[in-house]
Biotite code that builds the C-alpha atoms (Angstrom):
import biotite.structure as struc

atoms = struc.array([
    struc.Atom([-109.574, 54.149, 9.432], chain_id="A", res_id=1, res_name="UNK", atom_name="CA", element="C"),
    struc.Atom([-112.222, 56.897, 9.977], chain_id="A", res_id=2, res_name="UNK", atom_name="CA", element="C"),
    struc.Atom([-116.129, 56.222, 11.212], chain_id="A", res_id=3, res_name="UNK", atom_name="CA", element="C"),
    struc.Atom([-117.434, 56.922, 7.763], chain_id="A", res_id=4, res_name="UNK", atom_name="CA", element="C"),
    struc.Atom([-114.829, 54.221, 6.201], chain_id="A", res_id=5, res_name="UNK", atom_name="CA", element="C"),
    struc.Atom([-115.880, 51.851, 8.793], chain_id="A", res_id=6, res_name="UNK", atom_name="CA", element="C"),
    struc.Atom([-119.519, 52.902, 8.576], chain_id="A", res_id=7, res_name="UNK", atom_name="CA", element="C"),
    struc.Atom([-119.413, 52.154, 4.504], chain_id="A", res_id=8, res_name="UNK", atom_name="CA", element="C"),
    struc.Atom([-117.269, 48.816, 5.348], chain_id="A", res_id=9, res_name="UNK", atom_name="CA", element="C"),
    struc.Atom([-120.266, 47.908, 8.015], chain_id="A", res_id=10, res_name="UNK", atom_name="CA", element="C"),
    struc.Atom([-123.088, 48.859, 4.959], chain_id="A", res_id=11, res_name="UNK", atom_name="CA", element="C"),
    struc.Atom([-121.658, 46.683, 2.433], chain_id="A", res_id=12, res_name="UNK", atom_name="CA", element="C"),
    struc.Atom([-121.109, 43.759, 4.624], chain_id="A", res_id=13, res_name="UNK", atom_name="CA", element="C"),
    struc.Atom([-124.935, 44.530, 6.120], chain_id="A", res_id=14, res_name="UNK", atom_name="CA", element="C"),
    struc.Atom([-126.325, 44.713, 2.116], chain_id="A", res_id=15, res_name="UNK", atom_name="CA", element="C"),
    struc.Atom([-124.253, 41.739, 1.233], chain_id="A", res_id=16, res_name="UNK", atom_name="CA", element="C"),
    struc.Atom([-125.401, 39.399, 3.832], chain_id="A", res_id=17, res_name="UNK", atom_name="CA", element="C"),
    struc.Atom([-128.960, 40.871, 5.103], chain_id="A", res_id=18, res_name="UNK", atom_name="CA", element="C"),
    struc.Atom([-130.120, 42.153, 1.998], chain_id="A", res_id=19, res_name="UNK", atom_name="CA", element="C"),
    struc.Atom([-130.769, 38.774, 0.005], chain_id="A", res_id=20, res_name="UNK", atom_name="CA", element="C"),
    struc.Atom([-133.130, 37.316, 3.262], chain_id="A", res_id=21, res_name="UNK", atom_name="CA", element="C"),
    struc.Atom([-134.778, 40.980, 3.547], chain_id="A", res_id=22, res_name="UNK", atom_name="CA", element="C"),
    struc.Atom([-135.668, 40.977, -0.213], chain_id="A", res_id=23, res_name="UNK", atom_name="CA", element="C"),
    struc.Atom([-136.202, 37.073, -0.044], chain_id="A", res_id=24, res_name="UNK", atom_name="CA", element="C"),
    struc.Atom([-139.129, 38.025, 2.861], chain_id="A", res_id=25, res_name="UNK", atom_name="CA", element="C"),
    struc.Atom([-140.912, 41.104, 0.509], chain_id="A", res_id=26, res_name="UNK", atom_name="CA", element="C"),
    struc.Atom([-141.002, 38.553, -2.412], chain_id="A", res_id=27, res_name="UNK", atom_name="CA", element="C"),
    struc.Atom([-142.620, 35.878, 0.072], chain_id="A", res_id=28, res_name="UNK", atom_name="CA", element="C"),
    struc.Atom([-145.007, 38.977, 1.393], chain_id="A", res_id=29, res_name="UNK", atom_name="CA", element="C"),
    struc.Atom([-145.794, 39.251, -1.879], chain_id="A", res_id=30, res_name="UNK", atom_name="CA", element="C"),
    struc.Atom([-146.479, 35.554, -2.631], chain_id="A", res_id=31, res_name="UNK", atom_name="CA", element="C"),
    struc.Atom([-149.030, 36.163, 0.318], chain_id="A", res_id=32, res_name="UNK", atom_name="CA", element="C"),
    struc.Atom([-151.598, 38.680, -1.208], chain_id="A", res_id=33, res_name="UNK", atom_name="CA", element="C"),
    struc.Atom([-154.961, 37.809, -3.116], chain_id="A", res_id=34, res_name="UNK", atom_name="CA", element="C"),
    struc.Atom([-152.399, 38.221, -6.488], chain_id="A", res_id=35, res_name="UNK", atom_name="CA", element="C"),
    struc.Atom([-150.965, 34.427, -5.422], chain_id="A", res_id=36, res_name="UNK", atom_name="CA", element="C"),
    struc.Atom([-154.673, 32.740, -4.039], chain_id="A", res_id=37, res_name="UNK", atom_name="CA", element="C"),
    struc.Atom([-155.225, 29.611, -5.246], chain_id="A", res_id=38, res_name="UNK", atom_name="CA", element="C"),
    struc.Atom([-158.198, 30.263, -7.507], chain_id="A", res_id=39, res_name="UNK", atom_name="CA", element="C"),
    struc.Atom([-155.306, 32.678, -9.181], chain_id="A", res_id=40, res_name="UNK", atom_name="CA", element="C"),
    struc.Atom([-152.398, 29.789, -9.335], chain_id="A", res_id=41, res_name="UNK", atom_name="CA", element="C"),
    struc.Atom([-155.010, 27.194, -9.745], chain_id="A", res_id=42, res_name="UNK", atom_name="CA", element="C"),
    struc.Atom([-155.787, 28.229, -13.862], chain_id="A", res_id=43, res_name="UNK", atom_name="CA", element="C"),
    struc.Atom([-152.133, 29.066, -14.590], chain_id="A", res_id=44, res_name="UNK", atom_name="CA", element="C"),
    struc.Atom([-151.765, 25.160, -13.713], chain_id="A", res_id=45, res_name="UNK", atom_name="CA", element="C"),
    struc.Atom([-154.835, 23.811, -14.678], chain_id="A", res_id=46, res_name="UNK", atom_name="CA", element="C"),
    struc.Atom([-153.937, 24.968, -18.631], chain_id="A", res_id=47, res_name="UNK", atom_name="CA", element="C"),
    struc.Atom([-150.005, 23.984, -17.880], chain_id="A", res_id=48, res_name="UNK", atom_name="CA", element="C"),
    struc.Atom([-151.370, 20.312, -16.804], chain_id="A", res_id=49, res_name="UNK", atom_name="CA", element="C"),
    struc.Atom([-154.016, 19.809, -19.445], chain_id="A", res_id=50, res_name="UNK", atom_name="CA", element="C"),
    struc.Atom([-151.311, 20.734, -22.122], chain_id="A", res_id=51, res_name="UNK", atom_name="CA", element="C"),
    struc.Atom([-148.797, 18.172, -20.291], chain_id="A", res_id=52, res_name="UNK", atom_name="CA", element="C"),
    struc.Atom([-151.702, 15.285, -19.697], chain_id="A", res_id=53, res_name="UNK", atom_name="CA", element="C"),
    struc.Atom([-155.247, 16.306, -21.183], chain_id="A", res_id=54, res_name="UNK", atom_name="CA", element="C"),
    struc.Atom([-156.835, 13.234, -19.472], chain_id="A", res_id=55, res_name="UNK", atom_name="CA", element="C"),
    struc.Atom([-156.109, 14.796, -16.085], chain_id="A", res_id=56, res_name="UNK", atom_name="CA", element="C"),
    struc.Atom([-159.042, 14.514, -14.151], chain_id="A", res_id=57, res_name="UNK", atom_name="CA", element="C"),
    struc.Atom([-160.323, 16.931, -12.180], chain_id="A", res_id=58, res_name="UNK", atom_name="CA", element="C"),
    struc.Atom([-159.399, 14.971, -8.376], chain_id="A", res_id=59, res_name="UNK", atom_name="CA", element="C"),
    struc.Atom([-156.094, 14.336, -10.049], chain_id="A", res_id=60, res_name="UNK", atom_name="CA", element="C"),
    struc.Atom([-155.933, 18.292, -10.602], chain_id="A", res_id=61, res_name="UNK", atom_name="CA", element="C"),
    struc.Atom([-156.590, 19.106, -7.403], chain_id="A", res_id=62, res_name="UNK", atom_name="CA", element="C"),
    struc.Atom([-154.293, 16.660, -5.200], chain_id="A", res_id=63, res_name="UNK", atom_name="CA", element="C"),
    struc.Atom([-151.176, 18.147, -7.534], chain_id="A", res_id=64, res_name="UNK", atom_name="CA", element="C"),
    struc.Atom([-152.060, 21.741, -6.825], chain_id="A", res_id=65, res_name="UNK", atom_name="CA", element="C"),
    struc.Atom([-153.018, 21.353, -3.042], chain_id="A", res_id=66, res_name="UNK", atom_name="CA", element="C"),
    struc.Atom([-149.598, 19.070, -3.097], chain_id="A", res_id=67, res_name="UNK", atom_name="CA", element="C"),
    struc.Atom([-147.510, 21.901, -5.138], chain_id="A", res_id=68, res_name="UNK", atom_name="CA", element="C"),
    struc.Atom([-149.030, 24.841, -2.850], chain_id="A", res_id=69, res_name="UNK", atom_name="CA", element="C"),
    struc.Atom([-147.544, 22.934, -0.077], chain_id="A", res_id=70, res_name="UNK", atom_name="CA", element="C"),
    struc.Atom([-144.564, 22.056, -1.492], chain_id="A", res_id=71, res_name="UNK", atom_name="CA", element="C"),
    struc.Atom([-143.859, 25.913, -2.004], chain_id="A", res_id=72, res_name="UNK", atom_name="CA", element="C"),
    struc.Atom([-144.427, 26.696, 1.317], chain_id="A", res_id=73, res_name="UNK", atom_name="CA", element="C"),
    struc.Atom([-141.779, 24.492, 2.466], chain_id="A", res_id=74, res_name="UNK", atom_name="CA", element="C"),
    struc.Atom([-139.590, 25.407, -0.355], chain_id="A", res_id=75, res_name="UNK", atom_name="CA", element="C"),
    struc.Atom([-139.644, 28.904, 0.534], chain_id="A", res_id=76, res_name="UNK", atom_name="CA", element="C"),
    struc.Atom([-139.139, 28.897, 4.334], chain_id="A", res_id=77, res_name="UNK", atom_name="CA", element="C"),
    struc.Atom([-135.996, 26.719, 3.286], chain_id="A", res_id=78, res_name="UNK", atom_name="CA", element="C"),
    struc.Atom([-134.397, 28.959, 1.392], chain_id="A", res_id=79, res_name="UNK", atom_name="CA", element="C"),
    struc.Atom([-135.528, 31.979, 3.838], chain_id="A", res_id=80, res_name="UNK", atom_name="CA", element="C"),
    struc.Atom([-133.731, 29.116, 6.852], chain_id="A", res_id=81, res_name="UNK", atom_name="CA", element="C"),
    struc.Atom([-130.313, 29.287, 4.648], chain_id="A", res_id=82, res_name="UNK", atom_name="CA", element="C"),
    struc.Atom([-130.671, 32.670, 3.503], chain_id="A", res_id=83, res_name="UNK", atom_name="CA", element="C"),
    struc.Atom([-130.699, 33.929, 7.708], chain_id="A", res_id=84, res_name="UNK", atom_name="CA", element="C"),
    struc.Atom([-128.306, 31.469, 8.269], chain_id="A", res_id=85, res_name="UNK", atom_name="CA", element="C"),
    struc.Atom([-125.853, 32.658, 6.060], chain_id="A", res_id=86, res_name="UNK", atom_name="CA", element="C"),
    struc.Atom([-126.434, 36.500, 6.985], chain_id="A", res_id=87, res_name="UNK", atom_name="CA", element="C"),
    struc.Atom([-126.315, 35.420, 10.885], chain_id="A", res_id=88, res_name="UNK", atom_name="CA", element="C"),
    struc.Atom([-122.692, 33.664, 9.789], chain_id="A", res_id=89, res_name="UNK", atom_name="CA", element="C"),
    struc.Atom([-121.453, 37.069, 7.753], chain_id="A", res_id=90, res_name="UNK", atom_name="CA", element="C"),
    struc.Atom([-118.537, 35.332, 5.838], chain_id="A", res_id=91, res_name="UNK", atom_name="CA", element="C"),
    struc.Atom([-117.372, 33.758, 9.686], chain_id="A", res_id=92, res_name="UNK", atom_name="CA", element="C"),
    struc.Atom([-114.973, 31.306, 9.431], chain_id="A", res_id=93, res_name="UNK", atom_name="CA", element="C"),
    struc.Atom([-116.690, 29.119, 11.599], chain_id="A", res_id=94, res_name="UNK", atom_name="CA", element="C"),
    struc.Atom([-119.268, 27.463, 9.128], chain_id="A", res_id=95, res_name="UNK", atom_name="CA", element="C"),
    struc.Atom([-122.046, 26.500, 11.718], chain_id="A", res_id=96, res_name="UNK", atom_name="CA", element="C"),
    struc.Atom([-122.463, 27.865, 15.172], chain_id="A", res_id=97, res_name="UNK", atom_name="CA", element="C"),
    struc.Atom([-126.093, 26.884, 16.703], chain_id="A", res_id=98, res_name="UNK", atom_name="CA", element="C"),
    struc.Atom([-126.679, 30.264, 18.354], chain_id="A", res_id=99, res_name="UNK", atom_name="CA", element="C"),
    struc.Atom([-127.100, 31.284, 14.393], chain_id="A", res_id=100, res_name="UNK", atom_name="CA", element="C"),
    struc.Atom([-129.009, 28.242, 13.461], chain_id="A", res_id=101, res_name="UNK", atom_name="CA", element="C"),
    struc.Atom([-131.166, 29.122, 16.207], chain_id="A", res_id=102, res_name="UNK", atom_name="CA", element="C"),
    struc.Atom([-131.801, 32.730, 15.495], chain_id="A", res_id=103, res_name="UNK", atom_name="CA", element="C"),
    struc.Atom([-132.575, 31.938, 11.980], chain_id="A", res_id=104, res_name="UNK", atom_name="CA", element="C"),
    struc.Atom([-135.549, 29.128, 12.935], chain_id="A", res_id=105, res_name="UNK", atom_name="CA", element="C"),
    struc.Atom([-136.678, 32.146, 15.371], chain_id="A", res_id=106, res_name="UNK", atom_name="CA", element="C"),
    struc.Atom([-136.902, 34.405, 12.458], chain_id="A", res_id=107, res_name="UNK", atom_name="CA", element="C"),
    struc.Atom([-138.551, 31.787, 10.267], chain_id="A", res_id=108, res_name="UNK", atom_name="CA", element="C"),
    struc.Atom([-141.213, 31.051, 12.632], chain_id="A", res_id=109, res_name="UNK", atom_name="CA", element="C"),
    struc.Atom([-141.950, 35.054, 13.767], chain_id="A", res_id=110, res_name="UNK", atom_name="CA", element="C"),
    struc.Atom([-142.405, 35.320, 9.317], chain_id="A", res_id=111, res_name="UNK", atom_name="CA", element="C"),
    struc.Atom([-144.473, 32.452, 9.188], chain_id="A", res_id=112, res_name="UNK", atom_name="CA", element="C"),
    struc.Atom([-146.973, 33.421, 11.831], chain_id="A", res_id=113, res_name="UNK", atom_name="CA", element="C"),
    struc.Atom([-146.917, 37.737, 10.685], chain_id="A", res_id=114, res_name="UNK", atom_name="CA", element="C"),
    struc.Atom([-147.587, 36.085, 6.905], chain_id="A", res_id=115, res_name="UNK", atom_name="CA", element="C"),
    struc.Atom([-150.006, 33.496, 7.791], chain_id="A", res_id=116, res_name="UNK", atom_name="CA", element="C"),
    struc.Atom([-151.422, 36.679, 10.098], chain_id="A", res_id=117, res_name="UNK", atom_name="CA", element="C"),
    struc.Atom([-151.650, 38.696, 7.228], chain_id="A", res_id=118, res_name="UNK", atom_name="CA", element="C"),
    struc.Atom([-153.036, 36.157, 4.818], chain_id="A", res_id=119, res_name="UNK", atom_name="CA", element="C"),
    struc.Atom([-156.246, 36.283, 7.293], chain_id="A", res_id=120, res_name="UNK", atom_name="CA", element="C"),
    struc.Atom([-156.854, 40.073, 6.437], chain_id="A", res_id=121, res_name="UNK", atom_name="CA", element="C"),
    struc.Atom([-157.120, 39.035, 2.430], chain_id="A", res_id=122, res_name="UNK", atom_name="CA", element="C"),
    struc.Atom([-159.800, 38.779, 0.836], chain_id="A", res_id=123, res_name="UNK", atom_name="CA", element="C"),
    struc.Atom([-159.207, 36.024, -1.068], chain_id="A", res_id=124, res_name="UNK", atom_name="CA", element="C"),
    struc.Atom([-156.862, 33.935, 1.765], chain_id="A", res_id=125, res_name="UNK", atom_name="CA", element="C"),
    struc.Atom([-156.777, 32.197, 5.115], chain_id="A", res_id=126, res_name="UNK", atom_name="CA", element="C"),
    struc.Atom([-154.535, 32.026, 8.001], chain_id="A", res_id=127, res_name="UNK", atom_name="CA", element="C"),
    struc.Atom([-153.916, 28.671, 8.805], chain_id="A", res_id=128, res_name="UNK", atom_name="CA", element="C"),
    struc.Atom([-151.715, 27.795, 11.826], chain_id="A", res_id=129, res_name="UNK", atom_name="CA", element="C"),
    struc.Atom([-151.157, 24.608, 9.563], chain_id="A", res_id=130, res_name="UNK", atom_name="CA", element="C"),
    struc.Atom([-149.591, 26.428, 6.834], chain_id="A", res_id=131, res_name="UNK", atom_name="CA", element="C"),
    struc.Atom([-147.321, 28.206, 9.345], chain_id="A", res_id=132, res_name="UNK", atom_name="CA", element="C"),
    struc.Atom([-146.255, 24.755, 11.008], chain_id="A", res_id=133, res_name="UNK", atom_name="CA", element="C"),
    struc.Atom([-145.862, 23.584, 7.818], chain_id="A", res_id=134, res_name="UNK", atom_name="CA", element="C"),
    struc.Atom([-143.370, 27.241, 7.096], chain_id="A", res_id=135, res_name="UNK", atom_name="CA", element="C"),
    struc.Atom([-141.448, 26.329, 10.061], chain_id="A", res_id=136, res_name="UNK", atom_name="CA", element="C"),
    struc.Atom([-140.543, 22.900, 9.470], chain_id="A", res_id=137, res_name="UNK", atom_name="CA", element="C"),
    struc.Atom([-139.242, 23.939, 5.708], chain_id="A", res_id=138, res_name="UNK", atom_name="CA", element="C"),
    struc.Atom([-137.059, 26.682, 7.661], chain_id="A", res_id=139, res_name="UNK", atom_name="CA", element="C"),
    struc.Atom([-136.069, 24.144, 10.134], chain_id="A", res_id=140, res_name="UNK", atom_name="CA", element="C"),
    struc.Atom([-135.189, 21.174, 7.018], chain_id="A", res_id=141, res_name="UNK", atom_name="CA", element="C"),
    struc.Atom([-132.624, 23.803, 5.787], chain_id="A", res_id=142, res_name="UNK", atom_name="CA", element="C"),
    struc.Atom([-130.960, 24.260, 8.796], chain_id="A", res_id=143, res_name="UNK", atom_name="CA", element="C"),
    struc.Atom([-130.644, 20.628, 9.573], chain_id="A", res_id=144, res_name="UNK", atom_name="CA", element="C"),
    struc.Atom([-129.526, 19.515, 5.997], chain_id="A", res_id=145, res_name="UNK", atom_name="CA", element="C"),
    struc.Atom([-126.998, 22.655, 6.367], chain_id="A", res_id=146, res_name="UNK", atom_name="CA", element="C"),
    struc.Atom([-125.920, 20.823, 10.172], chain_id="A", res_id=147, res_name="UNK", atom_name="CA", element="C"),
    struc.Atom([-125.889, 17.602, 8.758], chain_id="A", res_id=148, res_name="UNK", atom_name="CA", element="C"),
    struc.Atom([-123.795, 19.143, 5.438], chain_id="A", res_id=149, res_name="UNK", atom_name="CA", element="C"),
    struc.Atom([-121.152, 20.772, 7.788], chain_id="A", res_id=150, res_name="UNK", atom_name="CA", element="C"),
    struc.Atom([-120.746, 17.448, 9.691], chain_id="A", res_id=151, res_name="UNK", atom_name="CA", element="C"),
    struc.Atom([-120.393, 15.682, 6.530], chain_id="A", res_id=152, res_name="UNK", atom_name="CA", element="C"),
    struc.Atom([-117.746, 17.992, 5.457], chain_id="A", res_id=153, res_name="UNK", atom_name="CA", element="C"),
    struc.Atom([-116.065, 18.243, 8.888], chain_id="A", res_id=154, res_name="UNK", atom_name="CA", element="C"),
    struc.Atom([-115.434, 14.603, 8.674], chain_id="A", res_id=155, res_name="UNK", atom_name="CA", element="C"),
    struc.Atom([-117.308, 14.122, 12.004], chain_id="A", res_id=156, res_name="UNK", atom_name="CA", element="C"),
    struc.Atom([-118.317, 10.863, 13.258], chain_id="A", res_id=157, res_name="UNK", atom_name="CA", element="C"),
    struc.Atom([-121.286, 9.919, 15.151], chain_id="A", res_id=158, res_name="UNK", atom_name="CA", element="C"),
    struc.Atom([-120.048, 10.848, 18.219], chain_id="A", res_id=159, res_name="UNK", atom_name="CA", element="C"),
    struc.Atom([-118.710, 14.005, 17.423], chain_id="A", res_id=160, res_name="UNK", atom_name="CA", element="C"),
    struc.Atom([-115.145, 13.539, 17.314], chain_id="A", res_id=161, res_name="UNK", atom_name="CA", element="C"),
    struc.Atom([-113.163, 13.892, 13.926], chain_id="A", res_id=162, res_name="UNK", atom_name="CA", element="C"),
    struc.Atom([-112.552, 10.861, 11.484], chain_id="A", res_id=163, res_name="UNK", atom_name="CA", element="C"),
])
């Protein structure tokens, strides 16, 4: 097999496996601008929720979107935990090694902070160190519902020892 065979063999499995957390982070960096604030995804919800319930009151309308911002962040960092994990396995027979699960909560929390960081230069944002805590422990769910998932599977008793 020649370089550029193995070369092409080594972009595939890099597009296949990096790509989706790559293009998973731009869509998040997106999510981040002045386009996503919450006066902006606080109307598109206001009319959806006054359609659904038009006696929502206006303290009831603000717990649900405060509670559905949050809910996204974790949401998001989850799938960005699974999304690294999965690229850090690259098709590995081995379905959970903790060097990967590690790497991938390192990689969560370095995107939290930089889009927390850059939230702070918006005009219409904050940074908030909450927000990123809050980012981490979504990336951090997904890897241990993945762990607990592979032990389930694995038929692995508490003690770590098989069925």
């Amino acid at each position: 097999m020649g370089p550029l065979q193995r070369r092409g063999g080594w972009l595939c499995h890099a597009g296949i496996y990096w790509l989706p957390p790559l293009l998973w982070m731009a869509m998040m960096f997106g999510l981040s601008t002045d386009t996503f604030a919450a006066e902006h995804t606080g109307d598109v919800l206001w009319h959806v929720l006054r359609g659904l319930t038009p006696r929502v009151t206006s303290a009831q309308y603000a717990l649900l979107h405060s509670l559905t911002r949050k809910a996204a962040h974790l949401t998001e960092y989850a799938i960005l935990g699974g999304l690294l994990l999965r690229a850090f396995r690259a098709g590995a027979a081995r379905a959970w090694h903790w060097r990967w699960a590690t790497l991938s909560f390192v990689l969560v929390a370095v995107h939290a902070v930089l889009d927390e960081s850059h939230q702070a230069y918006t005009q219409l944002r904050t940074g908030s160190v909450a927000d990123s805590v809050l980012d981490m422990a979504g990336g951090l769910l997904a890897l241990a519902l993945l762990w607990l998932n592979r032990r389930k599977s694995a038929g692995l008793d508490r003690d770590g020892s098989g069925g």
